[in-house]
C-alpha positions as CSV (number, residue, x, y, z in Angstrom):
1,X,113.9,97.9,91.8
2,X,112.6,97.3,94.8
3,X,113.2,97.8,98.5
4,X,111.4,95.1,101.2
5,X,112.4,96.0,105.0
6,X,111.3,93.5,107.4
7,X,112.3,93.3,111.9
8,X,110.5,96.1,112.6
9,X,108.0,95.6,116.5
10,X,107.1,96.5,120.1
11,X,110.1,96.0,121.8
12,X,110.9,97.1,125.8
13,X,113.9,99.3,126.4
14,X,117.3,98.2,126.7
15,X,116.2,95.1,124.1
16,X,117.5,94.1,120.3
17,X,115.7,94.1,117.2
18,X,117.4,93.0,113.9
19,X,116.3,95.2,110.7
20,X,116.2,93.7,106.8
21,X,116.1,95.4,103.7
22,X,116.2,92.9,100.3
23,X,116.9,94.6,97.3
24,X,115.2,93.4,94.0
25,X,114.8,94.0,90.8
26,X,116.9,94.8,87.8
27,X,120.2,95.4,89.2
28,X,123.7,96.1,88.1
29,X,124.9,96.7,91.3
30,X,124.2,98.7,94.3
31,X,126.8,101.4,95.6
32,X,125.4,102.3,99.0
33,X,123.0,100.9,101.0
34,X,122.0,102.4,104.7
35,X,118.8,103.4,107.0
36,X,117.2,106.9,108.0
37,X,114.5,106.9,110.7
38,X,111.6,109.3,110.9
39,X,110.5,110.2,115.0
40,X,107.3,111.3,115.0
41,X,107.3,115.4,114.8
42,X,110.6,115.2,113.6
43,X,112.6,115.5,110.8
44,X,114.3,111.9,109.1
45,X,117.9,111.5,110.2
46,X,120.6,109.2,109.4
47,X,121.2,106.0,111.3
48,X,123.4,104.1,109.1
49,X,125.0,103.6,105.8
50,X,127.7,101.3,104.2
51,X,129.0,101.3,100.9
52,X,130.5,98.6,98.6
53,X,134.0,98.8,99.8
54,X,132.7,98.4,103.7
55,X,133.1,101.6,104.6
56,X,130.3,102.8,107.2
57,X,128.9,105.7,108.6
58,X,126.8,106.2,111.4
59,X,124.5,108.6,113.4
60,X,125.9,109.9,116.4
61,X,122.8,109.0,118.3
62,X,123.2,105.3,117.8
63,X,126.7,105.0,117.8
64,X,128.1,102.0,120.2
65,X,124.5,100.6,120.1
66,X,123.5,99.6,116.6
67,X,125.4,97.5,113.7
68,X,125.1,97.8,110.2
69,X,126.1,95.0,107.8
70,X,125.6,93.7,104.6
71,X,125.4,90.5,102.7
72,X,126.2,92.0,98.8
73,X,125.3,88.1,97.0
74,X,121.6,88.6,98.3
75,X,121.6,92.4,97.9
76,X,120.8,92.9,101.6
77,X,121.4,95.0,104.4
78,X,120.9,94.7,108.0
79,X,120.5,96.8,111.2
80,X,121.0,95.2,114.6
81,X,119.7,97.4,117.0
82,X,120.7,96.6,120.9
83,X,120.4,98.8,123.8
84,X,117.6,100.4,122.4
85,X,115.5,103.3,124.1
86,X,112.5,104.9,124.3
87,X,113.9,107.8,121.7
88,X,114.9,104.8,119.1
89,X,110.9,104.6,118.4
90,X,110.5,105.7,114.5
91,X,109.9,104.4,111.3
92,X,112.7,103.1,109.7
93,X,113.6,103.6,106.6
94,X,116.0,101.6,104.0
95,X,117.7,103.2,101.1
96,X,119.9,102.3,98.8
97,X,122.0,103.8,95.7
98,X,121.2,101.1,93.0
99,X,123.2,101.1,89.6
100,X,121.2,99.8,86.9
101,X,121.6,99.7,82.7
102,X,119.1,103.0,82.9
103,X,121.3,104.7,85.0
104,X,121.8,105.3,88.8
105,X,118.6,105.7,90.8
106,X,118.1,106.5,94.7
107,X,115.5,104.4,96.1
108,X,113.4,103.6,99.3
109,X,111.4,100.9,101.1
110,X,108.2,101.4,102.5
111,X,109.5,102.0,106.2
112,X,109.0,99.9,109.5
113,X,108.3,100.8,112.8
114,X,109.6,100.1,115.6
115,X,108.7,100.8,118.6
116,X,110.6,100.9,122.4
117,X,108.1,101.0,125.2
118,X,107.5,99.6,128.2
């Protein structure tokens, strides 16, 4: 399985970005799919999760200002980000909880950066 986040850029504060993360692979299905960002000298934190049944969870930090959806026929989440600020710049991070005949596995894409700067 396989995790391929795309969105990630330079944009100036206050703008929008749109985050994607395609999962691939051999998949049964996928329980939980979400993003964690990772602030340089700090420590990854949650930004946003949602499960099968629609339930969603997010950071307090980004609450109000960034959406989480997901399209479960393509195996895809996405992360609009609006109102963005300076403190937003990371690298983000997509996991998700994949079932597959092998068992359940927790995996990770490769991360994107954005970046808020004027």
């Amino acid at each position: 399985v396989q995790l391929q986040a795309s969105g990630g850029g330079l944009v100036q504060p206050g703008g929008s970005l749109r985050l994607s993360c395609a999962a691939s692979g051999s998949i049964f299905s996928i329980d939980s799919m979400g993003w964690y960002r990772r602030a340089p000298g700090k420590q990854r934190e949650l930004v946003a999760t949602i499960v099968s049944g629609g339930s969603i969870n997010y950071g307090d930090s980004v609450k109000g200002r960034f959406t989480i959806s997901r399209d479960n026929a393509k195996n895809t989440v996405y992360l609009q980000m609006n109102s963005l600020k300076p403190e937003d710049t990371a690298v983000y991070y997509c996991n998700a909880w994949v079932r597959t005949l092998n068992g359940d596995f927790d995996y990770w894409g490769q991360g994107t950066l954005v970046t808020v700067s004027s």
